[in-house]
N, C-alpha and C positions, 0 to 999 in steps of 0.2 A: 308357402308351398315350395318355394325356390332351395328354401333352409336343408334340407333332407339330400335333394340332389347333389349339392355341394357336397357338402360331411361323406357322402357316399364317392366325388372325387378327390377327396383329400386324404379318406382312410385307404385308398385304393392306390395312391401313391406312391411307388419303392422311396425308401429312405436311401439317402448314400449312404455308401459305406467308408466308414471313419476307420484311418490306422488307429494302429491298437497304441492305448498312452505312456509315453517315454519316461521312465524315471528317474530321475535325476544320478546325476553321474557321483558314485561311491567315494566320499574324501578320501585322502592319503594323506599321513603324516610326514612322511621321509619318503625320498628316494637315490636309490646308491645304485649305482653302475662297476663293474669291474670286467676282468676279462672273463668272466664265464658268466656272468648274464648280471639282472635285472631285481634289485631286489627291492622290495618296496611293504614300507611300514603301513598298517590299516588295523583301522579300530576291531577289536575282537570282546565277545565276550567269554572267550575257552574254547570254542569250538570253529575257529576261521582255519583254513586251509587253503592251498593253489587250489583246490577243490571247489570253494565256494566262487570260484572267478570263471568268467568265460574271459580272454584275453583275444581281442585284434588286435590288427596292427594295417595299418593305410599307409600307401606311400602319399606324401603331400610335400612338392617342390622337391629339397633334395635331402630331406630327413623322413622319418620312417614315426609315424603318430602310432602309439600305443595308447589303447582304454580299458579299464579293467571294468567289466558290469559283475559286481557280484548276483551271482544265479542263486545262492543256497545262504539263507539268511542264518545270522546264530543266535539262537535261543537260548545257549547254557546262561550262566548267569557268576560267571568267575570274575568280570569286569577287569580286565586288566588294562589299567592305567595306560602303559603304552602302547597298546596295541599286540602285533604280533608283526616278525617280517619273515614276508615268503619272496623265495628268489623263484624264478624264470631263469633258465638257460637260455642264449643265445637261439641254441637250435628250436626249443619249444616256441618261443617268436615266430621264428622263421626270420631272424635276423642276423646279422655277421655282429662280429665286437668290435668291429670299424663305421658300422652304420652310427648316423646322426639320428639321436631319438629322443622325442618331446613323448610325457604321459599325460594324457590330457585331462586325468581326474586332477578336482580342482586340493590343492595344499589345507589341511585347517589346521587349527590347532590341540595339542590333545588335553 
């Protein structure tokens, strides 16, 4: 008789609520810096652009953390070997060409 009351406080229960799940941070094959920005090699299949990137930037200590999450995945199907490289300007950072910057997606190989 006890069975029924329980189940009836257990379905009655809010669930927490769970952040939503993180996925893993987008390799990069190369990265090159000069005076007008940030240019950084990423696997493509013919269709990668600054487009498919959402880009932060954190300050942490006394350099300036860049992440690139790619938003817009690419489905074409051209597979190029090395990737593609897309530059970032300085200003589309929000960073100067004297700022100290670490990209914190992790190096792989292509």
């Amino acid at each position: 008789m006890l069975i029924f009351p329980l189940i009836a406080l257990i379905q009655a229960a809010p669930l927490p609520e769970l952040p939503p799940p993180v996925a893993p941070l987008e390799g990069v094959y190369a990265v090159h810096r000069d005076t007008d920005g940030l240019t950084v090699r990423v696997r493509s299949n013919g269709c990668t652009s600054a487009a498919s990137f959402i880009t932060t930037t954190v300050q942490k200590g006394d350099q300036q953390e860049v992440t690139l999450v790619r938003e817009q995945p690419d489905y074409c199907r051209a597979l190029l070997r090395d990737g593609v490289a897309i530059k970032w300007t300085w200003a589309q950072l929000g960073l100067a060409p004297s700022d100290a910057v670490m990209v914190r997606n992790p190096v792989q190989e292509q």
